[in-house]
C-alpha positions as CSV (number, residue, x, y, z in Angstrom):
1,X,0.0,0.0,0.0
2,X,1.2,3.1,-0.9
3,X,1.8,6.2,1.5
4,X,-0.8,9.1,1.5
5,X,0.3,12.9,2.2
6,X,-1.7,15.9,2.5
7,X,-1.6,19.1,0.7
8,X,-2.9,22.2,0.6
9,X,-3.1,22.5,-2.8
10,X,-1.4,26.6,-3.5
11,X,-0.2,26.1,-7.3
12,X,-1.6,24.4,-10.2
13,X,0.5,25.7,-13.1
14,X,1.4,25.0,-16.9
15,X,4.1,22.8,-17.1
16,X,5.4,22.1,-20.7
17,X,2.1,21.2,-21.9
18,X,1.2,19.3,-18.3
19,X,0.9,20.7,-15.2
20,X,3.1,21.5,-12.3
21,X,1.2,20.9,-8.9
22,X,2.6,21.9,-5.2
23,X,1.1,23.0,-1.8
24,X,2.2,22.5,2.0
25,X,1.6,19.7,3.7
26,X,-0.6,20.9,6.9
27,X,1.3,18.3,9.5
28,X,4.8,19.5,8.8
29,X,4.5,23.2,7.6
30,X,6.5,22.0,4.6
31,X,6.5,22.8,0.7
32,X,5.4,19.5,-1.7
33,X,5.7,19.2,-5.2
34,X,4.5,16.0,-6.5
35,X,6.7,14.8,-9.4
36,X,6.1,12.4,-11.8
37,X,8.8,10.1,-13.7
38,X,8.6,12.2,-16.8
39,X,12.5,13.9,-17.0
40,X,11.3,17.9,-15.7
41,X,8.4,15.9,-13.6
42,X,5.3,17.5,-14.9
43,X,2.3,15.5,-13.7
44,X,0.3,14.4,-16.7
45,X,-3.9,15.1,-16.6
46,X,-4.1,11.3,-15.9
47,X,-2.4,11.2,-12.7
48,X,-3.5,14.8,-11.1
49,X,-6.9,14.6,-12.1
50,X,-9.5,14.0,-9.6
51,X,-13.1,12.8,-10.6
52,X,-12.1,14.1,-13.8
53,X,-11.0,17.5,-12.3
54,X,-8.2,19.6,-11.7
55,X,-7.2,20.2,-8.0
56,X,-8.1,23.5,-7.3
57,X,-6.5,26.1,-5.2
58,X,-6.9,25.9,-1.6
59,X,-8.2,22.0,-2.3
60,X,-7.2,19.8,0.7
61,X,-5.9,16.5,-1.2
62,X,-4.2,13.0,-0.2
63,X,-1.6,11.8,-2.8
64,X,0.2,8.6,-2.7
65,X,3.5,10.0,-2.9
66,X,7.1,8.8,-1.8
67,X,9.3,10.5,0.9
68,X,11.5,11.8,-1.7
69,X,12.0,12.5,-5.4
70,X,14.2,13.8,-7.9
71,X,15.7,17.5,-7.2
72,X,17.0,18.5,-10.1
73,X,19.6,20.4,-8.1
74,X,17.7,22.4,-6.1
75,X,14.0,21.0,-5.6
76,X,14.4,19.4,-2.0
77,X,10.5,19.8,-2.0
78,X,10.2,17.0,-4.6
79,X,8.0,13.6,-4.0
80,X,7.6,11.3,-6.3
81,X,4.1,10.0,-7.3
82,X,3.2,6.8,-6.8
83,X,0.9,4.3,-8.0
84,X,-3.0,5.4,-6.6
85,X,-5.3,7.6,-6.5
86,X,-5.4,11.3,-5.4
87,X,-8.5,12.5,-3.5
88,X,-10.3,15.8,-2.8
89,X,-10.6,15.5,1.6
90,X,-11.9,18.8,1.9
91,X,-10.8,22.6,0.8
92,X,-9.2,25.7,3.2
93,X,-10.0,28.6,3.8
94,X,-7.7,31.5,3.1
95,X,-7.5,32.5,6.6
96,X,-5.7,28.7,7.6
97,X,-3.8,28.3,4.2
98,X,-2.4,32.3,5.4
99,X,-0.8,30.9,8.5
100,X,1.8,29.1,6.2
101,X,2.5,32.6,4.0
102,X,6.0,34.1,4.2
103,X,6.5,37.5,5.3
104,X,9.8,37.9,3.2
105,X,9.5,40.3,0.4
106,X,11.6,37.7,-1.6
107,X,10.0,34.6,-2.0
108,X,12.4,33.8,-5.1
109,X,15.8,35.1,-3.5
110,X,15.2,38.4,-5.9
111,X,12.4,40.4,-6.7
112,X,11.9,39.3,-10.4
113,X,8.5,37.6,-11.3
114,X,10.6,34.2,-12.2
115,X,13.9,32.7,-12.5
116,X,15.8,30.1,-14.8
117,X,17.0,26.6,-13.5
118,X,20.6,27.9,-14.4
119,X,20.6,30.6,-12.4
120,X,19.4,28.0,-9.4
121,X,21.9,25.6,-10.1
122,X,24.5,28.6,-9.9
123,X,23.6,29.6,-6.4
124,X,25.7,28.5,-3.3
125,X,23.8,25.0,-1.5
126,X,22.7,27.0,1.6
127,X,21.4,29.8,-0.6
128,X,19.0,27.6,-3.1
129,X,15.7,27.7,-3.0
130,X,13.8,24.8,-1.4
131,X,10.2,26.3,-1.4
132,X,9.9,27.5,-5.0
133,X,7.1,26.2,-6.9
134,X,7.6,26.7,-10.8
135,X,10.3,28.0,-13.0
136,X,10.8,29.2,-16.3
């Protein structure tokens, strides 16, 4: 049997052509990107989609996902999907998904609207960026 995490479900964006899901899991506080085998880990409609929907913002989900995954450098957020199926437990509200919200200015270690894998990679391992959730 596979092991279940919940998320609050806080992004659901394009990923080459797929989708890019990730939200913090309410026991530990922590970011979660679920990551599929595919080589940048987009998670195909198959796998994400719930009673043929997306997950929706503020959705709380279980996901049969692994303790780890593939980082690509700079991802420590990363859990592999497993085998199963993901299900809807309930939604937030805004006023309990805002007690995991940074107060830094700088969620992305600049103040740019994005920034490139490269540029990730480049950065010094106690200055990368474990709680970003997409990239260009």
């Amino acid at each position: 049997m596979s092991s279940l995490t919940r998320i609050i479900c806080l992004a659901n964006s394009w990923k080459h052509g797929d989708r890019c899901i990730a939200g913090i899991n309410p026991r530990t506080g922590k970011w979660v990107r679920p990551t599929s085998r595919l080589p940048d880990g987009r998670v195909p409609k198959e796998m994400r989609q719930i009673n043929r929907r997306e997950p929706a913002l503020l959705d709380l989900l279980e996901i049969p996902l692994a303790e780890t995954g593939e980082d690509f450098g700079f991802e420590s957020e990363n859990q592999d999907i497993l085998p199963g199926k993901w299900r809807k437990i309930g939604q937030v509200t805004p006023q309990e998904a805002s007690q995991y919200c940074s107060q830094d200015p700088e969620i992305l270690q600049n103040d740019r609207r994005d920034v490139t894998v490269d540029w990730l990679q480049s950065l010094p391992g106690e200055m990368k960026i474990h709680e970003n959730i997409g990239e260009s």
